[in-house]
N, C-alpha and C positions, 0 to 999 in steps of 0.2 A: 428497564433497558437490558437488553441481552449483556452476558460478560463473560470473559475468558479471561481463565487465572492466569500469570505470567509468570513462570517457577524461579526461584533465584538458584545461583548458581555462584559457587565460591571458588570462581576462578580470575583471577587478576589481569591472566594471560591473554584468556582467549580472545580469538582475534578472526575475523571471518574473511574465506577465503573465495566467495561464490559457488562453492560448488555444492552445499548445504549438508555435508555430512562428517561433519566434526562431532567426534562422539557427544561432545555437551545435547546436542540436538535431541540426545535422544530422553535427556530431560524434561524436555517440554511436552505441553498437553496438542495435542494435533486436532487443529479445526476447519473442519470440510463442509461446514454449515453452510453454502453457498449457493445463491439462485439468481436466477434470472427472470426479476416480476412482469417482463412484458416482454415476454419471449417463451412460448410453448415449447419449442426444441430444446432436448438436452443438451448440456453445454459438460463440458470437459472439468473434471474435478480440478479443485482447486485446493491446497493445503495450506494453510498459514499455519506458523509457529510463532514466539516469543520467549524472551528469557531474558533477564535484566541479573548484572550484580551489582560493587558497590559504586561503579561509576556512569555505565553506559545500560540501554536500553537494545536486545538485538532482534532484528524481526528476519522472517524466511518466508519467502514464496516460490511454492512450487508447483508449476503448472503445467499438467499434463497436456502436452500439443504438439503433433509436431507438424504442424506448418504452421510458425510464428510468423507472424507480417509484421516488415519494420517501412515505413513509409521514407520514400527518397526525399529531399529537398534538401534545401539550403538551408531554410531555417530549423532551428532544429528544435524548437518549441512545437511550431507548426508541424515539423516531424515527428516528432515524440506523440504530440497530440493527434494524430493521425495511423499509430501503430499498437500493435499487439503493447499493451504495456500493467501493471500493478501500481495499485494510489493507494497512500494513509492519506487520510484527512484528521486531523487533530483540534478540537477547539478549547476553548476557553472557558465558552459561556454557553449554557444553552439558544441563547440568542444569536450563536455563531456571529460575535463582533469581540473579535477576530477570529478567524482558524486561518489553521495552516495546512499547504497542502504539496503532498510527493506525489512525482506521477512519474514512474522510472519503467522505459522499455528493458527486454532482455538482453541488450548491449550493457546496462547499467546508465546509459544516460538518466538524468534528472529534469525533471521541469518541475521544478520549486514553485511556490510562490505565496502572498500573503491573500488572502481573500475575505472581503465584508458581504453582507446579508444581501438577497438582491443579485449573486453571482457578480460582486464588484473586483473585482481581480485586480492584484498589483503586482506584473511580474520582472518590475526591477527589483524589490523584496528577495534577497536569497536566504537557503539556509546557510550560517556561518560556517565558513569550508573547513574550518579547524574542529568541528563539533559533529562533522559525521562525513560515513564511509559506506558508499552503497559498489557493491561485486554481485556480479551474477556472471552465468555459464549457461550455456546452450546444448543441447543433447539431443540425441535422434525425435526423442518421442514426450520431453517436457524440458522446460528450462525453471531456473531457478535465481533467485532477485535474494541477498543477503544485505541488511542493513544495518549499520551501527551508531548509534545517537547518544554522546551524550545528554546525561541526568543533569546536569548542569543548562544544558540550552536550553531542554524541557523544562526545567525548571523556572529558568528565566522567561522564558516565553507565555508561562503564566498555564502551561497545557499538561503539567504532573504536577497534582495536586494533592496531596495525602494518601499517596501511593496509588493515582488512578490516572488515566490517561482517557480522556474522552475520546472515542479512536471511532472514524470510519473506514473500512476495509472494502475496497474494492479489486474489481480487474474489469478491463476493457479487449473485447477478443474481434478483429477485425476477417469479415469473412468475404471472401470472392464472390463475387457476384457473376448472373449468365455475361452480363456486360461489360467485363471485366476490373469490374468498379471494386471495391470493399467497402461495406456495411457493419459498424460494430453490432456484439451484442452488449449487453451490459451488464454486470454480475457484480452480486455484493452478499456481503454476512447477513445486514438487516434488509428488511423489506421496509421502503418507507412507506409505500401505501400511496404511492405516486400516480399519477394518471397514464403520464409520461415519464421516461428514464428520465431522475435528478438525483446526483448522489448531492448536491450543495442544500443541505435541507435540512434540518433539524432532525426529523425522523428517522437519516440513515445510519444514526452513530448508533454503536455501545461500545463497551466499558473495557478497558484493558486493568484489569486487578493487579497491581504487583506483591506477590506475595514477601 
């Protein structure tokens, strides 16, 4: 499984602001490994970061674009799931029964949710509000997604485990079409080796190391 170290960082304080460049940042190892397996066009870089200390886990996505599409509606699951947005998927088991899943636009909204094998989704399931903090900001020409989680919820949750996080890392990038429609594409760190875009799959995780 691919893996990216997650550097520690002996700061009690820090605290993320969405705008990704609080000097701790610049601690961490920068991972641009990212593609699009069913999709020949280039897609727009993507950076992920990580840094965990003695309580929380903190992730950064930064994503070069600037015409982010955020989908209107009311619902706002439906919305979120229909716009420019960044996903951790986290599991348990190599069986994925259970993982757990982020799926946050560059508003910072969330669409949480519990999910079993089979794409079984349960999105009354949230992540516990007191256990994380997602910020992000918007910029001419990329935006940026900051997340903070405690080590405790991970923990509970069965998904850090001897200092490893089974992590799948995505982004979903919605593009205009002649028909005024939008078409996602789909981007991730791992290639699962899909026919068709699936990030819900065994094959699309690696390993988040904390050092």
């Amino acid at each position: 499984m691919k893996t990216y170290n997650v550097n520690f960082i002996d700061d009690k304080e820090f605290a993320i602001s969405g705008n990704g460049n609080h000097h701790n940042w610049n601690k961490a190892s920068s991972l641009t490994d990212f593609s699009s397996p069913w999709d020949n066009k280039p897609i727009h870089k993507v950076e992920f970061k990580a840094l965990h200390n003695l309580e929380k886990v903190f992730f950064l996505f930064t994503v070069h674009d600037s015409q982010t599409y955020i989908h209107q509606t009311a619902n706002i699951n439906n919305s979120i799931n229909n716009s420019d947005r960044v996903e951790l998927f986290f599991r348990t088991n190599a069986s994925l029964n259970p993982y757990y899943c982020l799926e946050i636009d560059s508003t910072s909204r969330i669409m949480d949710f519990l999910a079993k094998p089979n794409k079984q989704f349960n999105f009354n399931w949230k992540w516990p509000i007191n256990d994380i903090v997602v910020k992000s900001s918007v910029q001419s020409r990329f935006f940026t997604v900051e997340i903070a989680i405690n080590k405790s919820s991970l923990t509970k949750l069965g998904v850090l485990r001897s200092n490893r996080i089974e992590t799948g890392i995505y982004r979903a990038k919605y593009n205009k079409q002649k028909n005024e429609t939008f078409k996602p594409t789909w981007i991730t760190w791992v290639n699962p080796k899909t026919d068709t875009p699936n990030f819900h799959t065994p094959s699309s995780f690696g390993v988040l190391e904390l050092l």
